[in-house]
N, C-alpha and C positions, 0 to 999 in steps of 0.2 A: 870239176863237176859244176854244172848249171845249177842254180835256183832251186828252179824246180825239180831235180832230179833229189837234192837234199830237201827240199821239200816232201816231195813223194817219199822216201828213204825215214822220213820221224814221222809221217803220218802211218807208215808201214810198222814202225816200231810201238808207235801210242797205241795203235788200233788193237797188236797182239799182245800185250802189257794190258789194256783195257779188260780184255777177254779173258787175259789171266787171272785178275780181279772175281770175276767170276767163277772159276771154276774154285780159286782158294775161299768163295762163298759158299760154295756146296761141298767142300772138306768139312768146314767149318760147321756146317748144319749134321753133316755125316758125323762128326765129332761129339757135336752135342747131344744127337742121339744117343751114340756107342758111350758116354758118360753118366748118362741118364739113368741106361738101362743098367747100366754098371753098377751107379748108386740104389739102385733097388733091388738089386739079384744079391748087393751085397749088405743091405739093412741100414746103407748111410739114412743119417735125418733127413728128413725130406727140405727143413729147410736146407741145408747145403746142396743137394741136389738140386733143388730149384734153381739156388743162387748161380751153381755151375751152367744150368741153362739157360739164365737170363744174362750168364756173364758170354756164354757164344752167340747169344743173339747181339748184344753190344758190340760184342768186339765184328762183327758179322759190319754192324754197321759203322765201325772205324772204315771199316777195308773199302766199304763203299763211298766213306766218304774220300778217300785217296781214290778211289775208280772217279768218282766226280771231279777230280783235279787232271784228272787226265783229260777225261773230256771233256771241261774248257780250253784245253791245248788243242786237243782236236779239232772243234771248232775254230781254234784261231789259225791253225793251220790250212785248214779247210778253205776259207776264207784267203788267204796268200794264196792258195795255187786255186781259186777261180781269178784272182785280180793276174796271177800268169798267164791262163790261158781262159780267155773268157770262154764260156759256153763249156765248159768241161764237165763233164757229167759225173766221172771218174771220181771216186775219194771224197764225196759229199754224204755222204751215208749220216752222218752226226749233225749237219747244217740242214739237214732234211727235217729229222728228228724235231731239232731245236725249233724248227719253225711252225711246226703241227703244234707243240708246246703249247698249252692251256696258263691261264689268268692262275693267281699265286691260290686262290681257293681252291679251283679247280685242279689244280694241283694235288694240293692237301688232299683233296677228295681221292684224287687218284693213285697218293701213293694207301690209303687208307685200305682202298679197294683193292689193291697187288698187294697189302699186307692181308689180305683175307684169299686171295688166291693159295688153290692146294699145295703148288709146290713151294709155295710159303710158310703157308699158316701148316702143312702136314708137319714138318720136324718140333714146330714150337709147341703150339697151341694143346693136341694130343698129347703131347709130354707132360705138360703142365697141369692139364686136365687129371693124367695117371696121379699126378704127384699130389695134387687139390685130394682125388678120392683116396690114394694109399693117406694120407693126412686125416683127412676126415674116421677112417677104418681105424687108423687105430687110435682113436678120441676116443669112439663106440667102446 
């Protein structure tokens, strides 16, 4: 096999590995719902239940941080098969990405912003909110 063909062949593997990433992030949120609601339907303390869902958002963000080790492989892969075949448009998806990439603030700003997006903030934020007022109710 050529270069580039094992080239092509781990950027084919990184990319669906990457994606997999993903989806074991929305188990994870799926999980920390079906716990959630588990610890209230079944009188757990609310701190422990809370604790259970800030321990799936943690772990939520291990997994992305192994998804971000991928893609810097990605990108360095990306990078070997444009220096093979210059002008290849093919398999740049993540060196696209990277290069729209905003200043470290802007950043910050932005992942603050995707942590307020719905498909974000719905599994945590409402959970905790439940858990804040079931706390509060029974203080009263």
């Amino acid at each position: 096999m050529n270069q580039h063909t094992l080239l092509a062949q781990e950027w084919q593997t990184l990319q669906c590995d990457h994606e997999q990433y993903e989806k074991l992030a929305l188990f994870i949120k799926i999980a920390g719902l079906v716990l959630c609601l588990a610890g209230l339907a079944f009188g757990l303390p609310i701190r422990w239940t809370a604790f259970v869902v800030a321990l799936c958002w943690l772990l939520e963000g291990v997994f992305k941080t192994y998804q971000a080790r991928l893609g810097g492989r990605l990108l360095r892969v990306e990078h070997l098969l444009r220096q093979e075949k210059p002008g290849q448009e093919a398999m740049q998806l993540n060196t696209e990405w990277s290069l729209q990439r905003p200043g470290a603030q802007k950043l910050v700003l932005g992942y603050a912003a995707s942590a307020c997006r719905p498909t974000v903030t719905l599994p945590y934020l409402p959970l905790l909110l439940a858990l804040g007022c079931e706390y509060y109710f029974s203080m009263v």
